[in-house]
C-alpha positions in Angstrom: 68.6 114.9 107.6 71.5 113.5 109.4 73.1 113.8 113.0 76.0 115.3 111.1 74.1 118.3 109.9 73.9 121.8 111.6 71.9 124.9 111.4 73.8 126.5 114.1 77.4 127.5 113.3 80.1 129.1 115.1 82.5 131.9 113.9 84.9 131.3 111.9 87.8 132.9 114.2 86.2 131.6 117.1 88.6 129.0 118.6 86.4 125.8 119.6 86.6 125.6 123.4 87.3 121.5 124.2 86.1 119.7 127.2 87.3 116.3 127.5 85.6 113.8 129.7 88.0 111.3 131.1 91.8 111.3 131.6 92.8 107.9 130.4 94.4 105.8 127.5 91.8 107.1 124.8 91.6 111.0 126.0 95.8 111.2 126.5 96.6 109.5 122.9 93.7 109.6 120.7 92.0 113.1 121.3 94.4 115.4 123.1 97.0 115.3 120.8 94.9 116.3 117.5 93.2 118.9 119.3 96.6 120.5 120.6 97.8 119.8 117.3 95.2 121.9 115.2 94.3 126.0 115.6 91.0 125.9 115.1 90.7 123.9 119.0 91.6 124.9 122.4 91.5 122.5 125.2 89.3 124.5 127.4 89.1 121.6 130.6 89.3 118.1 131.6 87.3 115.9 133.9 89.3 113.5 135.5 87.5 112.6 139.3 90.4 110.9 140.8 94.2 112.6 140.1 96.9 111.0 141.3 100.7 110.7 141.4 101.7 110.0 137.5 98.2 110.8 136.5 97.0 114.1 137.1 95.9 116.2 134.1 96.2 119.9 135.9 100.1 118.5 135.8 100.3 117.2 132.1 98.4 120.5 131.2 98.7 123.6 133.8 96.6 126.0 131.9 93.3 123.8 131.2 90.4 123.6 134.0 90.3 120.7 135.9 86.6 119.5 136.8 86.1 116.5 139.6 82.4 116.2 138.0 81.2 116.5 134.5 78.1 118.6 135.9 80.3 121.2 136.3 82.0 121.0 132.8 78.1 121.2 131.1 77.2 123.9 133.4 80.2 126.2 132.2 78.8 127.8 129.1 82.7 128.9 127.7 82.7 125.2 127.0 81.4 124.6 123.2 82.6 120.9 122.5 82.4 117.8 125.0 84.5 114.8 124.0 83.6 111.6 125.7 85.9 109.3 126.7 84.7 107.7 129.7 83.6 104.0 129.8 80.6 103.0 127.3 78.1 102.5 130.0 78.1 105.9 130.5 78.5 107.6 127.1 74.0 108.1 126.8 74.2 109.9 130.3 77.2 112.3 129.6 75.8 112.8 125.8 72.3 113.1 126.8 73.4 115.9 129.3 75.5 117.6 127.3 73.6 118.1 124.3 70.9 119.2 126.5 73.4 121.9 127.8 73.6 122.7 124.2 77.4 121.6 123.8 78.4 120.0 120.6 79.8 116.5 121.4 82.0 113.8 120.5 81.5 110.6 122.0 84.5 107.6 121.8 83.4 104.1 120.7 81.5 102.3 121.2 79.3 104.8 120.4 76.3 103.7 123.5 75.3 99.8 124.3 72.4 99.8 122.1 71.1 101.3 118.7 68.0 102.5 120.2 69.8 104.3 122.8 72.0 105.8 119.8 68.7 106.5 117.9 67.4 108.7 120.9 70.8 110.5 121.0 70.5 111.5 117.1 67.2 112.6 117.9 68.4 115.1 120.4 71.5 116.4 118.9 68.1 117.5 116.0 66.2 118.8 118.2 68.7 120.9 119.7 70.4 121.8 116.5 73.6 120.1 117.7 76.4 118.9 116.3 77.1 115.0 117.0 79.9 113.0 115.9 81.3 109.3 116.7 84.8 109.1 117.3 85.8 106.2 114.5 88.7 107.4 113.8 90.0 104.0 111.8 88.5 105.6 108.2 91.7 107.3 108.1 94.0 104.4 108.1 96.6 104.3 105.7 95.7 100.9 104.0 92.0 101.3 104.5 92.2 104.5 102.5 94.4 102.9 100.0 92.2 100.2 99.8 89.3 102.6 98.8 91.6 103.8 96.4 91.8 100.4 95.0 88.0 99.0 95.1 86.9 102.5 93.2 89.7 101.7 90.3 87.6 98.8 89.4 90.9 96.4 89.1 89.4 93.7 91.4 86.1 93.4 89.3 83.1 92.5 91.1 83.9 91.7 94.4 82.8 87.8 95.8 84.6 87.8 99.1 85.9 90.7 101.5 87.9 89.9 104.4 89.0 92.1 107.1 91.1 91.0 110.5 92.1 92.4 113.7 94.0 89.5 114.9 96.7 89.6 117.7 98.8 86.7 119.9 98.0 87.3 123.5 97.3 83.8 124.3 97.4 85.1 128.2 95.1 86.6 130.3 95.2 90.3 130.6 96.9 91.3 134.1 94.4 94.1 134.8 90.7 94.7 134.1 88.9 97.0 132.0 85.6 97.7 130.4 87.1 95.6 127.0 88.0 92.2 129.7 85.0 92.4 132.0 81.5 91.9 131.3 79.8 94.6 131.5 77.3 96.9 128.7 79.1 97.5 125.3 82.1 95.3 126.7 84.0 92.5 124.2 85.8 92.0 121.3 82.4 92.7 119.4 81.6 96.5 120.8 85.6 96.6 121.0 87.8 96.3 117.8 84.6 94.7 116.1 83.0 98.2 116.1 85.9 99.7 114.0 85.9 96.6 111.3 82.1 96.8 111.4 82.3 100.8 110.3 85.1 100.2 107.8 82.4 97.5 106.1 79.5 99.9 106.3 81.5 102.9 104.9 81.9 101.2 102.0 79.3 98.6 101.6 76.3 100.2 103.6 74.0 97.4 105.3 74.3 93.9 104.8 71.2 91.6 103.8 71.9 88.9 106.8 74.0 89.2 109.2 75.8 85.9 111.4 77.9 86.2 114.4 80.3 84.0 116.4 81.2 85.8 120.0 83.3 83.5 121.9 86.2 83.7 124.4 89.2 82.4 123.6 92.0 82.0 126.3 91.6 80.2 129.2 91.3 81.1 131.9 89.2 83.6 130.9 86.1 81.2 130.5 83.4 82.9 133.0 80.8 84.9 133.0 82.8 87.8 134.5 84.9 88.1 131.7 84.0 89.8 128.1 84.5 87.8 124.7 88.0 88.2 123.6 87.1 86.9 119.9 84.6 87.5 117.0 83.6 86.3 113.7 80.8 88.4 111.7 79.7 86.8 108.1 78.0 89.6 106.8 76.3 88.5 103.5 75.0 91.5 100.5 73.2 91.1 97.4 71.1 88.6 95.9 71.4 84.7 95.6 73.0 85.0 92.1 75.1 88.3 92.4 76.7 87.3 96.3 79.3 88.8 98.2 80.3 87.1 101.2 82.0 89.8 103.7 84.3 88.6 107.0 84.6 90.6 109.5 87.6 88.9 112.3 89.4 90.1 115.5 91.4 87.3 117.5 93.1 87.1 120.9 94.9 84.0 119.7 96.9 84.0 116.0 100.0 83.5 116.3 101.1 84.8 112.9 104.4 86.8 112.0 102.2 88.5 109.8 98.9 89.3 110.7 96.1 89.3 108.0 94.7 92.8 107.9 92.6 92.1 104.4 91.8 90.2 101.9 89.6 91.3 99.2 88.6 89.0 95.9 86.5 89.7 92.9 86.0 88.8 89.4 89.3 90.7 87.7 91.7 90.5 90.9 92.8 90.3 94.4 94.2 92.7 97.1 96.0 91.1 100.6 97.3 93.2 103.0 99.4 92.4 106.0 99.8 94.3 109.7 98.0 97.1 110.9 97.7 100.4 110.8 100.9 102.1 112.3 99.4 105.2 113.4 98.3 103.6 116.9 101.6 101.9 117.9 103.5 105.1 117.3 100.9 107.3 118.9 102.1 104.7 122.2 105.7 104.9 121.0 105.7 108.9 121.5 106.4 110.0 117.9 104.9 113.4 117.1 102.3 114.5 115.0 104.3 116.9 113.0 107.1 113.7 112.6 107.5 112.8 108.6 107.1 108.8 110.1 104.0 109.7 111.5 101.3 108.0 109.8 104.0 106.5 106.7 104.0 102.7 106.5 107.2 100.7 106.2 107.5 99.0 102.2 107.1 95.9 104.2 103.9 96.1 105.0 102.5 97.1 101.7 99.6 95.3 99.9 99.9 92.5 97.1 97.3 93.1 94.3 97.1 90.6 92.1 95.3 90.5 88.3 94.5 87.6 86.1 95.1 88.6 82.5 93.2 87.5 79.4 95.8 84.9 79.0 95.1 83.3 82.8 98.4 84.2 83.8 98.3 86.4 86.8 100.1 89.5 87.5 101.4 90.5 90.9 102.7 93.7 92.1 103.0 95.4 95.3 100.9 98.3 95.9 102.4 101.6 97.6 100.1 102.9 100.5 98.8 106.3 99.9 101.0 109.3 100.1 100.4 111.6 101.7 99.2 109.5 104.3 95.9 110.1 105.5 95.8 110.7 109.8 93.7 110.8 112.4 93.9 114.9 112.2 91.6 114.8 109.2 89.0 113.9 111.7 89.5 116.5 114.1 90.1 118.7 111.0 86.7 117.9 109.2 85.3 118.4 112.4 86.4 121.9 112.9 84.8 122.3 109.5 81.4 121.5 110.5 81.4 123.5 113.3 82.0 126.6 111.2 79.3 125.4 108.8 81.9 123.9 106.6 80.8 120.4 105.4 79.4 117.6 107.8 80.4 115.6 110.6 83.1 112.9 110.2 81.4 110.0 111.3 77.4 110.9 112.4 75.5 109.6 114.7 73.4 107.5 112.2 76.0 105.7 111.0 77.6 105.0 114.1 73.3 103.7 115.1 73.4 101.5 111.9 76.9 99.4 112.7 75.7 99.3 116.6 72.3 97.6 115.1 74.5 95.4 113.0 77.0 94.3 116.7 73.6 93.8 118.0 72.4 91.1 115.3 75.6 89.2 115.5 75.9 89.0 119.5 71.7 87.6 118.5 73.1 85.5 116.2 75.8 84.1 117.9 73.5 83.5 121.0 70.7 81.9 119.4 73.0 79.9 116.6 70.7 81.7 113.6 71.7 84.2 111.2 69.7 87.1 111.4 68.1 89.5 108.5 69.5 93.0 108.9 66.7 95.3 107.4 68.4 98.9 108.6 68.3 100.2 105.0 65.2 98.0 103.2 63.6 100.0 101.1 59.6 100.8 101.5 57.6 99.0 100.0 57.9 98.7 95.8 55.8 100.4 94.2 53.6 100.2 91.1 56.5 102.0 88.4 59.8 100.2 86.8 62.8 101.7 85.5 65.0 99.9 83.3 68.4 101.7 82.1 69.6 100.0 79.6 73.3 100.1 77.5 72.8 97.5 74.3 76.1 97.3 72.4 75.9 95.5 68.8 76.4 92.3 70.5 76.2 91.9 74.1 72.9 93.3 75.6 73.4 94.4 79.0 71.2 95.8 82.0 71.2 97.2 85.9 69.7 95.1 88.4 68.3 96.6 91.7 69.0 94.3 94.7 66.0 95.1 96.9 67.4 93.9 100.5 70.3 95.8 100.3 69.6 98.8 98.0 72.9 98.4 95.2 72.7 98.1 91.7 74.9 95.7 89.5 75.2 94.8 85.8 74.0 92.0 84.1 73.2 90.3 80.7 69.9 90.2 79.5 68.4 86.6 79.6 66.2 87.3 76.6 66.3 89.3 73.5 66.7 93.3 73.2 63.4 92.7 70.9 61.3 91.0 73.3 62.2 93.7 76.0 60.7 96.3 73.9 57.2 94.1 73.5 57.3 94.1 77.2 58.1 98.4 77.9 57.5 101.9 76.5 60.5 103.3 75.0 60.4 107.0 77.0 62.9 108.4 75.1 61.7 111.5 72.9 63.9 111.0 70.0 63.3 107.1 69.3 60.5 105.6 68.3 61.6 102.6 66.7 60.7 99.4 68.3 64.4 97.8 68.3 66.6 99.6 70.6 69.5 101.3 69.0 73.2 99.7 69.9 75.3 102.1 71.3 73.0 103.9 73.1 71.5 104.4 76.4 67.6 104.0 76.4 65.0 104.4 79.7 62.0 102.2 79.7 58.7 102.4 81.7 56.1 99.7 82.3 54.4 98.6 85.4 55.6 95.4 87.4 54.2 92.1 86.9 55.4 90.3 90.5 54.4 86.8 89.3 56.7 87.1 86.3 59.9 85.5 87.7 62.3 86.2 85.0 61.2 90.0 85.0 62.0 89.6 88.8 65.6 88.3 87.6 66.6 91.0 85.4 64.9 94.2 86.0 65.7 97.5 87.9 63.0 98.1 90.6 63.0 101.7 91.6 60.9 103.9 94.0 58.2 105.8 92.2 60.1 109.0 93.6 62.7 108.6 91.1 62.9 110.9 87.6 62.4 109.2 84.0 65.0 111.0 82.0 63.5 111.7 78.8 66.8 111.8 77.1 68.8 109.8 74.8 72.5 109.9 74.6 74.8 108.9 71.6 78.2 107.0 73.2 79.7 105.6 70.2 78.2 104.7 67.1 81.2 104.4 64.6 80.5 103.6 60.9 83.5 101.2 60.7 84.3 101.4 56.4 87.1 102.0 54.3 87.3 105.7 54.3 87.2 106.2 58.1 89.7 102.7 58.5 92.0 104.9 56.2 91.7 108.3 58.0 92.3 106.4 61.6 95.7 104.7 59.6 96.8 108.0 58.7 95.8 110.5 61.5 99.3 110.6 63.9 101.1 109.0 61.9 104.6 110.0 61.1 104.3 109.8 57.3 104.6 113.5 56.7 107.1 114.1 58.9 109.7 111.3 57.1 108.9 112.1 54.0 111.4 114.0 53.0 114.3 111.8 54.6 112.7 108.8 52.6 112.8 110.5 49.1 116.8 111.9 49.8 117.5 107.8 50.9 116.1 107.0 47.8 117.8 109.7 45.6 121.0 108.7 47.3 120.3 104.8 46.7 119.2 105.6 43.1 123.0 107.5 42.3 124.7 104.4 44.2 122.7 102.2 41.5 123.7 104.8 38.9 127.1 104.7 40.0 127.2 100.7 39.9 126.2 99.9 36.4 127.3 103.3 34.4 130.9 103.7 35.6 133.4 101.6 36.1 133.7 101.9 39.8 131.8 99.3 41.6 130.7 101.1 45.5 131.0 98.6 48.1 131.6 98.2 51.9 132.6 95.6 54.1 129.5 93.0 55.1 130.6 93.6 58.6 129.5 97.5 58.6 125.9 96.2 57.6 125.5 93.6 59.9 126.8 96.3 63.1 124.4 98.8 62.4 121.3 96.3 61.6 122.1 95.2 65.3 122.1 98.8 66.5 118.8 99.8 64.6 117.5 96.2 65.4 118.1 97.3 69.8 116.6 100.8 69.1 113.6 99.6 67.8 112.7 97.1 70.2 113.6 99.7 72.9 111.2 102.0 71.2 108.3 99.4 70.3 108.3 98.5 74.2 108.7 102.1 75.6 105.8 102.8 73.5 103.2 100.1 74.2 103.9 100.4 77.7 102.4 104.0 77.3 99.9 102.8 75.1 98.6 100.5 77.5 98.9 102.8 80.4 96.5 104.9 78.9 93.9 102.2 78.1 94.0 101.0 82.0 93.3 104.5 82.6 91.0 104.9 80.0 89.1 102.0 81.5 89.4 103.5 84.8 87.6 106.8 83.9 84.8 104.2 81.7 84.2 101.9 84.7 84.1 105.5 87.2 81.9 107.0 85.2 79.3 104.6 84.5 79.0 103.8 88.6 78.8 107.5 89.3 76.0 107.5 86.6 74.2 104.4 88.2 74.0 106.1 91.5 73.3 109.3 90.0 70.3 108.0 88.0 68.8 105.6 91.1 70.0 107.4 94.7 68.4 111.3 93.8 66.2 111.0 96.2 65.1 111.2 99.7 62.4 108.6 101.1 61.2 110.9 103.6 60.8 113.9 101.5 58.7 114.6 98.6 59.1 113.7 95.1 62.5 115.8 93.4 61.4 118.9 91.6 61.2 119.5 87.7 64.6 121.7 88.7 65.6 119.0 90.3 65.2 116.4 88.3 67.3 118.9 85.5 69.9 119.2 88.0 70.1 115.4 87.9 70.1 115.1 84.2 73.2 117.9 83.6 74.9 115.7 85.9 75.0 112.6 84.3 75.2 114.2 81.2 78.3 116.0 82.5 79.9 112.4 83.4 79.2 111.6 80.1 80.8 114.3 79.0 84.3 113.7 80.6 84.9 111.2 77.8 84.6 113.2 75.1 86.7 115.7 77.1 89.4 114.0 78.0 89.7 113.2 74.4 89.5 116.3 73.3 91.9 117.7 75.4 94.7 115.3 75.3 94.4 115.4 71.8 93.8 119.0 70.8 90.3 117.6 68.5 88.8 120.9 69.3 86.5 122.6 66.8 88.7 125.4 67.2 91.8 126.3 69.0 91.5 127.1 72.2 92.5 131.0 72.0 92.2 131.2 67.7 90.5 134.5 67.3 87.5 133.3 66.3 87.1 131.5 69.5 83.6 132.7 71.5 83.7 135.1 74.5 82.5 132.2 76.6 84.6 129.6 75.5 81.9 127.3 73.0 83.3 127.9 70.2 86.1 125.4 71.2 83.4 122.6 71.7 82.5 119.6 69.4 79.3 119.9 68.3 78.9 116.4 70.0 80.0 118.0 73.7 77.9 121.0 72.8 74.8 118.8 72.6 75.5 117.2 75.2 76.3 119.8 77.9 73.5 122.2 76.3 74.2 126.1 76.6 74.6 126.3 80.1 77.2 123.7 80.3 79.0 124.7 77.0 80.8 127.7 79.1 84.5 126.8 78.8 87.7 128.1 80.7 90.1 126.3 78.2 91.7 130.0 77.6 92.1 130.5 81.3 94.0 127.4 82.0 91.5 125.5 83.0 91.0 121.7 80.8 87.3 120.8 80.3 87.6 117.6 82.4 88.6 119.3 85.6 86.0 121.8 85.5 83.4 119.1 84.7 84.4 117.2 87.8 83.5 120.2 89.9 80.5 120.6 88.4 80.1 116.5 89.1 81.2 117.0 92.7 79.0 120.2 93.2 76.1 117.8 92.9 77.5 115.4 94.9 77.9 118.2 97.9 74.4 118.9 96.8 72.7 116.1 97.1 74.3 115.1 100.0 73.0 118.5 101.9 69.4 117.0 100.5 69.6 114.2 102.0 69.7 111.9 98.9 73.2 110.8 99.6 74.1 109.5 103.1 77.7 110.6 104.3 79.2 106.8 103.0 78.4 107.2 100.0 79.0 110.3 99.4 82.6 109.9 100.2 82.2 107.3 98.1 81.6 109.1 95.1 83.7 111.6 95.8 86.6 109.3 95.7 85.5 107.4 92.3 85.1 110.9 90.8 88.9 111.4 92.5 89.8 108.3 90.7 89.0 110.0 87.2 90.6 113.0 88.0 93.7 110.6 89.1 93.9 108.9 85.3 92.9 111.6 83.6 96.1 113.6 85.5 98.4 109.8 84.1 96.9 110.6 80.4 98.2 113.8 80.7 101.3 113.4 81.6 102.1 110.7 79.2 100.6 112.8 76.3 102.9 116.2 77.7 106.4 113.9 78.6 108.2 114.1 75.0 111.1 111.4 74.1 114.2 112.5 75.7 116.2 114.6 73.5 119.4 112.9 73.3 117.9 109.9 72.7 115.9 111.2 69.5 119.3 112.3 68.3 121.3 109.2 68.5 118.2 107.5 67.2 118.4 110.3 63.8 122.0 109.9 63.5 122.0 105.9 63.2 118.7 105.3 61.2 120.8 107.7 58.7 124.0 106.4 58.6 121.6 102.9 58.2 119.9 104.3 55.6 122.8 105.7 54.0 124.4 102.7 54.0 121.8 100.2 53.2 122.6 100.8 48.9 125.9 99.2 48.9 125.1 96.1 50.3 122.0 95.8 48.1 123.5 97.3 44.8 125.2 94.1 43.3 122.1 91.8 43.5 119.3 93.5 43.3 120.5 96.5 40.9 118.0 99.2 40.8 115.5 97.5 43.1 117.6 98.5 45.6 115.7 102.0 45.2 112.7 100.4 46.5 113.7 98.7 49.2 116.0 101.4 50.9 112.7 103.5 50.2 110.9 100.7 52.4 
């Protein structure tokens, strides 16, 4: 159970009554507007203890309450959310009282000044079956979500190195003081901007194994102990020795760059750098409305640069195009209206915001003591006495999922010894196989107790929680026999030999008279060189134009074909090692089905997506003998697959196999999330690599449905037969009748 999650829900035409706690820079640009801006709120009353001239909220908004003391705002029971946006040294008072009032509340970040002080909070909001939320409202940047976008493509590879900056030229001191310049609880660069780089990391990466800090203060002048760091550095380091990625977390009072660094992310395939920041803020300041087309819509200039190395180690650049349409800040208020209508969960929960304050806390340690501190927020318990190997063995390059135990993420790897020798060493749990060579091209499970003293079983092998399900199953992925017949039947299925044909034996006949003509009469047929030569240019253009235009589709489709490979078999990974919960009992047998169907549903897309783009149905989708419920249009392979519950099809309703397996997929998802075996991060996670497939399989599509314009197929008819017609007379004087053949040709 998460902070997120709420038994008690409000009506779903009840307007949510807003009481906002402070009247300053983060209440006036950051919360107000969004709440004015959606139905779904009304801003109920502000507490602002000290109006003035220029600053008095009962001015800026004449038909709100105006409290002196936030007492009085949790002792009025119209009021149903708090939002506060006071100071951080007083966020645990004003959210202790409030959820003890029974108001669902927001609180600004920094969330509180430490984690345990956070941990109490999330305890609370429980106990009082209360909603609480984190306002970190930086997951709905326009790069950061493009760069989500990006990491769940798979383009970069493996990821070695992931930088992200908050860097700025002030080199002078600030002219007034706040909580972010003066020392004081939760004050700094670190609790400051480092809290929203520190969430983006843990959104997408979870914890990290070690963590290392560097606080320091950057200007002068500055240099006391009244004054907060203006500067941080966080190394944040995941995985294991051999399988490392090094993550940098930056924000800097002095860079004087025309172009700030935003990120920088490197792996194994590619690279992604971005440039500036978000522009949601600076126009929030600038006064452009919400309901503005600019608002939110980055400038070309400040798009990213992702770069690929090719097979051929040249590398390919191009500039990526941010998201459209551009994620906001709304969606947070939006998805938070949501959850208080019983809707989905939280935006940001309380846990998470506990696990990235833990994190500030390590580096401020680290940076004070000059050591780099071990982060164990998510370290699994201890391991216990089972092993689960999931293993995919092609014919020639064994592979296998490794667990990485201080950080709790899975990655591939190449077996350091035999496929044979693994089998010695396990019991093949699969019910169909009893062979003792694993099959290539299939996935196999294994089970066999760990031996901790054998290092190169430490090395290679997926450590799981006893909690977690054997599937007894075995599932066929591709297991071609590659021999004449089928090499012929690939050659000829979608080819265009049928369809030119009959155009091929008229050039001939027509060829065969001009021959006939040649050496049986006493005309001789002949043209001028120069008509040849023109059209062999022409024909010569078209071709290229249409060899190019076509391999450029061709290999569209196989990036995105890869996409929806490389989606699917992380989705399936998680799947497979994340359905549980650590504090609740083992899955049920019902549960442990529902986890199988869904990676057998992933699967599944494959096949589907094939099907679909290429009409390989058993039968057509609507032939009369098509089943009530839709099988009969199934493969027997996707039939065996997806079983009979599965099998139910839509395809005569309009609706393609692949979609409606990715709802089943992102059912589970919602599922297991409301179980507890998926934390909010990953989650949304998933949900966008599933998002991801959806988006290629949509690119397939539309390059198998957009047809060859028209006109062009014409023009391209009209000269290959005046080419064709012509071709005879200037091969009839030298090669006589074998001219035949080679106009044929």
């Amino acid at each position: 159970m998460f902070s997120g999650h709420i038994t008690f829900t409000m009506s779903a035409d009840k307007k949510i009554n807003v009481g906002v706690i402070g009247y300053g820079l983060s209440a006036k640009v950051f919360h107000i507007p969004f709440i004015q801006a959606l139905p779904d709120f009304n801003l109920y009353a502000i507490v602002q203890r000290s109006p003035k001239s220029g600053d008095d909220a009962s001015a800026d908004h004449p038909s709100i309450k105006l409290f002196r003391s936030a007492d009085d705002l949790f002792a009025d029971e119209t009021v149903d959310l708090v939002i506060v946006t006071s100071i951080p040294e007083t966020h645990y008072e004003f959210t202790q009282k409030a959820l003890e009032s029974g108001k669902h509340v927001v609180v600004e970040k920094p969330f509180v000044p430490t984690s345990k002080e956070a941990r109490e909070l999330v305890k609370l909001a429980k106990e009082k079956k209360r909603l609480l939320a984190v306002y970190q409202n930086r997951r709905w940047d326009q790069d950061f979500v493009t760069l989500k976008q990006i990491l769940a493509s798979g383009k970069l590879g493996d990821i070695a190195e992931f930088e992200t900056h908050f860097d700025r030229f002030r080199p002078d001191p600030p002219t007034r003081t706040t909580w972010k310049t003066l020392a004081s609880p939760a004050s700094g660069a670190l609790y400051d901007l480092g809290s929203h780089l520190l969430d983006q990391v843990y959104h997408l990466f979870g914890a990290p194994k070690t963590v290392t800090g560097f606080v320091q203060v950057q200007r002068k002048g500055l240099k006391t102990g009244d004054c907060a760091p203006d500067a941080c550095t966080v190394l944040l380091r995941y995985g294991s020795p051999e399988d490392e990625m090094l993550v940098t977390v930056k924000s800097s009072a002095i860079s004087p760059e025309q172009e700030q660094l935003r990120f920088w992310v490197r792996g194994t395939k590619g690279s992604f750098r971005k440039c500036h920041l978000d522009v949601q803020e600076p126009q929030l300041l600038g006064g452009v409305k919400l309901d503005s087309p600019e608002f939110g819509v980055e400038p070309s200039s400040s798009h990213g640069t992702l770069t690929v190395a090719s097979a051929d180690g040249k590398f390919n650049r191009e500039t990526v195009p941010s998201i459209e349409p551009p994620p906001t800040y709304v969606e947070y208020y939006r998805t938070l209206a949501k959850a208080l209508k019983g809707e989905g969960d939280v935006p940001v929960s309380g846990d998470d915001a506990a696990d990235v304050l833990k994190i500030i806390e390590l580096a401020q340690t680290s940076s004070d003591t000059g050591n780099s501190q071990a982060c164990s927020i998510t370290v699994p318990d201890a391991l216990q006495t089972s092993c689960l190997w999931l293993v995919h063995i092609p014919s020639t390059s064994p592979c296998v999922l490794r667990y990485h135990p201080q950080n709790t993420w899975w990655s591939a790897t190449m077996l350091k010894f035999r496929p044979q020798a693994l089998v010695r060493r396990a019991t093949l749990a699969t019910s169909h196989t009893a062979s003792s060579k694993p099959t290539a091209g299939l996935f196999h499970v294994f089970s066999f107790p760990i031996d901790t003293t054998d290092k190169k079983l430490k090395s290679t092998s997926i450590i799981a929680r006893h909690s977690i399900p054997l599937l007894k199953t075995q599932t066929r992925i591709s297991n071609h026999q590659h021999n004449a017949t089928s090499s012929l039947l690939r050659f000829a299925k979608g080819s265009v030999h049928s369809d030119i044909l009959l155009p091929v034996i008229l050039h001939a006949l027509f060829a065969a008279l001009i021959v006939y003509i040649d050496d049986f009469t006493p005309y001789t047929p002949h043209l001028p060189g120069s008509i040849t030569s023109s059209l062999s240019i022409v024909v010569g253009l078209l071709l290229v134009f249409r060899n190019q235009s076509s391999y450029a589709r061709f290999w569209s489709g196989q990036e995105n074909l890869t996409t929806i490979c490389t989606n699917i078999r992380n989705l399936t990974r998680t799947f497979l090692t994340c359905s549980y919960a650590a504090n609740k009992p083992e899955p049920t047998p019902a549960e442990r089905a529902e986890v199988e169907e869904a990676v057998h549903a992933l699967l599944a897309v494959v096949y589907a997506v094939k099907n679909t783009l290429q009409w390989e149905w058993e039968h057509s989708v609507g032939a009369p003998d098509l089943e009530d419920n839709g099988s009969g249009s199934l493969k027997p392979e996707l039939r065996e697959l997806l079983g009979p519950k599965m099998s139910q099809t839509y395809e005569f309703e309009g609706l393609g196999l692949p979609i409606q397996l990715t709802m089943s997929i992102e059912a589970f998802i919602k599922r297991s999330h409301d179980r507890g075996w998926f934390h909010s991060p990953q989650a949304s996670q998933l949900s966008v690599q599933l998002s991801s497939i959806v988006a290629a399989y949509g690119t397939m599509e539309t390059i198998r449905l957009t047809p060859i314009p028209v006109a062009y197929l014409i023009h391209t008819k009209q000269v290959l037969a005046l080419y064709g017609g012509i071709l005879p007379f200037g091969f009839v004087e030298s090669m006589q009748w074998w001219a035949v053949v080679l106009v044929s040709l």
